[in-house]
N, C-alpha and C positions, 0 to 999 in steps of 0.2 A: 590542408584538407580539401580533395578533389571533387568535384559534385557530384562523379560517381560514387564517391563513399557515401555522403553525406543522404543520395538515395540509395543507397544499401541499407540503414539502418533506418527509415521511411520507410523499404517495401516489409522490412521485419516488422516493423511497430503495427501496422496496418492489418498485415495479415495477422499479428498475436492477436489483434481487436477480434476479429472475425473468430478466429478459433475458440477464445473464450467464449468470449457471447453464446457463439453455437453449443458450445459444452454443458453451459448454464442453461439455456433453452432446452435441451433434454431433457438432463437432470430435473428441473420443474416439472415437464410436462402439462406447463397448463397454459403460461403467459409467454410471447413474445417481445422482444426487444422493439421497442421505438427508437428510431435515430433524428437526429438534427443537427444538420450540417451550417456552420458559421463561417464567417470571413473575421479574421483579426483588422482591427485599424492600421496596423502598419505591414501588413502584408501577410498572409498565409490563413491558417484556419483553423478546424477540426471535424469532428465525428464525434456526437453525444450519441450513449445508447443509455437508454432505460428501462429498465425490465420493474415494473410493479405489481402487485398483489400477488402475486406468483401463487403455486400450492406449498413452495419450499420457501422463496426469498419474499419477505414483503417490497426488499427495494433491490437493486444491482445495478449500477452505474459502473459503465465501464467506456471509458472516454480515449479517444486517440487525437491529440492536439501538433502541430507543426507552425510556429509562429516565429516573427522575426520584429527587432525592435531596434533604434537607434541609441537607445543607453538601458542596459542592463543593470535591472532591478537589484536593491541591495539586498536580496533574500538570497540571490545565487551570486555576492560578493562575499560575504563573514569570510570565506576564508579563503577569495583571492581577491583583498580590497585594491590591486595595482589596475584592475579588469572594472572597476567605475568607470561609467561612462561609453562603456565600446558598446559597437553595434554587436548585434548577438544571432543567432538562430536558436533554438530550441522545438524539441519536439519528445511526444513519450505515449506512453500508454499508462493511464490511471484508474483504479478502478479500488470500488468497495462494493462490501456486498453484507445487508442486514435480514437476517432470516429471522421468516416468522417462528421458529419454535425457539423459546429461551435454551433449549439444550446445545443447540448448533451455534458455533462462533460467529462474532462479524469478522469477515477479513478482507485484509487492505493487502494490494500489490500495485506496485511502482516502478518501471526502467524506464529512463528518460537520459536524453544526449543534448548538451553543449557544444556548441562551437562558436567563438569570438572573432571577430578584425577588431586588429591592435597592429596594423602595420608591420609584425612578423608577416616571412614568406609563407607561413603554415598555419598563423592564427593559435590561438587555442582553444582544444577541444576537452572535454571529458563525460564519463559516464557517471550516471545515481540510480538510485532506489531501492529495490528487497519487498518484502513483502512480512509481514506481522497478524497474529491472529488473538484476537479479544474475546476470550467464553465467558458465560456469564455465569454456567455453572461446569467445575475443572474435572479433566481425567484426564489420567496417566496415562493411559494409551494414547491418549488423543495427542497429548503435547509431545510425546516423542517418537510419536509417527509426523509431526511436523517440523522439528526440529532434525531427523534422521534424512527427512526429503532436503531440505536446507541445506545438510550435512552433502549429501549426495550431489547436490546440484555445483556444490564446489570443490570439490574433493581433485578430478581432472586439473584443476589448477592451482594446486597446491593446497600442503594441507595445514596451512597458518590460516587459508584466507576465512575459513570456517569461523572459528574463536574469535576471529578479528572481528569478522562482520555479528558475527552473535552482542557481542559485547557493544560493539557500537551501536546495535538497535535497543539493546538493553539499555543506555545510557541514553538515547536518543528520546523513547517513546515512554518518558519520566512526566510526570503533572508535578514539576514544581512546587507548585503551591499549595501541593495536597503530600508531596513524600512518596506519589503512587505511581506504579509500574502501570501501565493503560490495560498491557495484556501480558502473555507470556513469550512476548518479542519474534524470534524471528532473526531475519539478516537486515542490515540497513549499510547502503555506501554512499560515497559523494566522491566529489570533486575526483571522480577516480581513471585513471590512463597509465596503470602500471603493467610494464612489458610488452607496451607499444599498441596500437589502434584493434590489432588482428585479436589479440589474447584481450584486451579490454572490453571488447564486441562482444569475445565468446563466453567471458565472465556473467554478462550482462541478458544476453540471449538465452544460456542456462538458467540462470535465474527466474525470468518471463516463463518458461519453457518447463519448470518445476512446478511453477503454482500448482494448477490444475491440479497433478498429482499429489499435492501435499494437504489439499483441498476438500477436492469432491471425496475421498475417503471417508470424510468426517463428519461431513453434510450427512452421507447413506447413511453413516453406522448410530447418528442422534436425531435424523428427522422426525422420525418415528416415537419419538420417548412420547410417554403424555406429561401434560403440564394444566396447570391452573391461575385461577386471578393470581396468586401468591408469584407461581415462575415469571409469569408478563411483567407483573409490579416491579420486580428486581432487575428484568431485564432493561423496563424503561427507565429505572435510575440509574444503572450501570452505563448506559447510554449516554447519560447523563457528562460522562467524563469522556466519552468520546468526543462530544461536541467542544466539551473544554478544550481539551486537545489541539482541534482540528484549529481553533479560532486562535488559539492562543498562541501556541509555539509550530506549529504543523507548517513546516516551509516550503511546499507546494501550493500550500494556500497561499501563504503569504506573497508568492511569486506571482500568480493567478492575478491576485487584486492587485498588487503593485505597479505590475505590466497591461492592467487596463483589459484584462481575459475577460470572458464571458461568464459573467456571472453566474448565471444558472448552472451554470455546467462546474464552476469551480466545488461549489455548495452541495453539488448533488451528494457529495461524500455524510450528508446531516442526515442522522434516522430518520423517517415519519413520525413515530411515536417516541415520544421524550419526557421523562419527567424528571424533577430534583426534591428533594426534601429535608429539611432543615435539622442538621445535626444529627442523620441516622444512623444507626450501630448493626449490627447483624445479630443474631439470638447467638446467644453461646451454643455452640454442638451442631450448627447448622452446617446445611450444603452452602450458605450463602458467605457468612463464617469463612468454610475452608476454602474457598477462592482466594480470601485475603489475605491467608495464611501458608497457604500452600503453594498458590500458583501468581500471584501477584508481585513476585520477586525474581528476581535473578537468578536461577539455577544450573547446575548445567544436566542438562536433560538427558544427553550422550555419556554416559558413565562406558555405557562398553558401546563401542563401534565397531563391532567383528561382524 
């Protein structure tokens, strides 16, 4: 891995920072992005942006980090435990975004690059992320105008890699210890360098490069709903399992804190407003109900792809 690659996929991540952000900052129209820039302890940094109170988003975080370390974190070993202990680089773009109207999703997007010294002439590299979206109350349009963009953003590179990544973020973004699907999934990759550096890049660049459109669609077509005490309520317990999530099994966090990252900036992914309450059930026949029933499971959302 040449150091001109390695700023190849640096000037990508940086510039996807700026074009979201900017994108977001439209679509609100009312709040701008705060940034804060960091230095890692063992060499490199980041770019925190924060967009709060917004008209649309109460929070949007969307982070562009490049750090380097002398033994890599066991969050990015599970499944190359031979790679304990190497020096590493790491860099990505992460971002979540919590809107204020219960009818708009939260949604979460991820590409981020590996590369290790292990005394190979070439080291090794690979690519992760995808992106997943959390409604809090469901619609069929919405979910397969996200799953279609999804579809579309991998389709040029074959057409396994769709199903593949659907199902591995299906299986990925599980709560355990509750039986619950977080959202209606989405793509999720890892440890991934299939068909060599050029096709793994452009895998991964498509990806980054789909949000937006898989996104801002859905934001326009729900900001607008009205909603009351009752929608907020749901939204802050539904919330509720995001947090679990994030803390519990979310392996970008777990990398953040393992690898000594910057705190604030790992966390930003936590809503502002949050609640939990003990042992609650949804009214039978509700909108609240059929999230659990409908959209809270594994489906395949692409029945006709014409």
């Amino acid at each position: 891995m040449t150091i001109s690659t390695v700023e190849e996929v640096r000037e990508f991540f940086r510039n996807l920072q700026d074009q979201i952000c900017s994108a977001l900052e439209r679509t609100d129209g009312k709040t701008l992005f705060t940034e804060d820039t960091w230095t890692h302890h063992n060499g490199g940094g980041g770019r925190t942006r924060i967009l709060c109170q917004g008209a649309l988003f109460e929070q949007a975080g969307v982070n562009f980090s490049h750090v380097r370390g002398d033994q890599l974190p066991t969050a990015a070993t599970v499944h190359r435990p031979t790679l304990a202990g190497c020096k590493y680089e790491a860099m990505g773009v992460s971002l979540v975004i919590h809107p204020l109207n219960p009818y708009v999703p939260t949604a979460h997007m991820n590409v981020r690059f590996f590369t290790t010294s292990t005394g190979e002439k070439d080291g090794v590299w690979w690519f992760g992320g995808g992106f997943d979206l959390t409604p809090y109350y469901g619609f069929e349009e919405d979910a397969v105008h996200w799953h279609r963009t999804a579809w579309e953003a991998l389709r040029p590179f074959g057409e396994d890699l769709y199903p593949r990544m659907k199902k591995w973020c299906d299986e990925y973004f599980v709560l355990k210890h509750r039986g619950e699907q977080r959202g209606i999934g989405g793509l999720f990759f890892d440890d991934f360098n299939e068909g060599g550096f050029e096709n793994s890049f452009g895998v991964t660049r498509s990806i980054g490069e789909h949000f937006l459109p898989a996104y801002l669609p859905i934001v326009e077509r729900r900001c607008a709903t009205p909603y009351g005490a009752n929608e907020l309520e749901f939204q802050r317990y539904r919330r509720g399992r995001y947090v679990e999530f994030n803390l519990v099994y979310d392996r970008g966090t777990l990398f953040g804190l393992q690898s000594g990252g910057r705190t604030e900036s790992i966390l930003m992914s936590l809503p502002p407003e949050v609640s939990w309450r003990y042992n609650w059930q949804p009214t039978p026949g509700s909108s609240e109900e059929a999230l659990y029933l409908q959209f809270l499971r594994p489906r395949d959302w692409l029945e006709d792809k014409s």
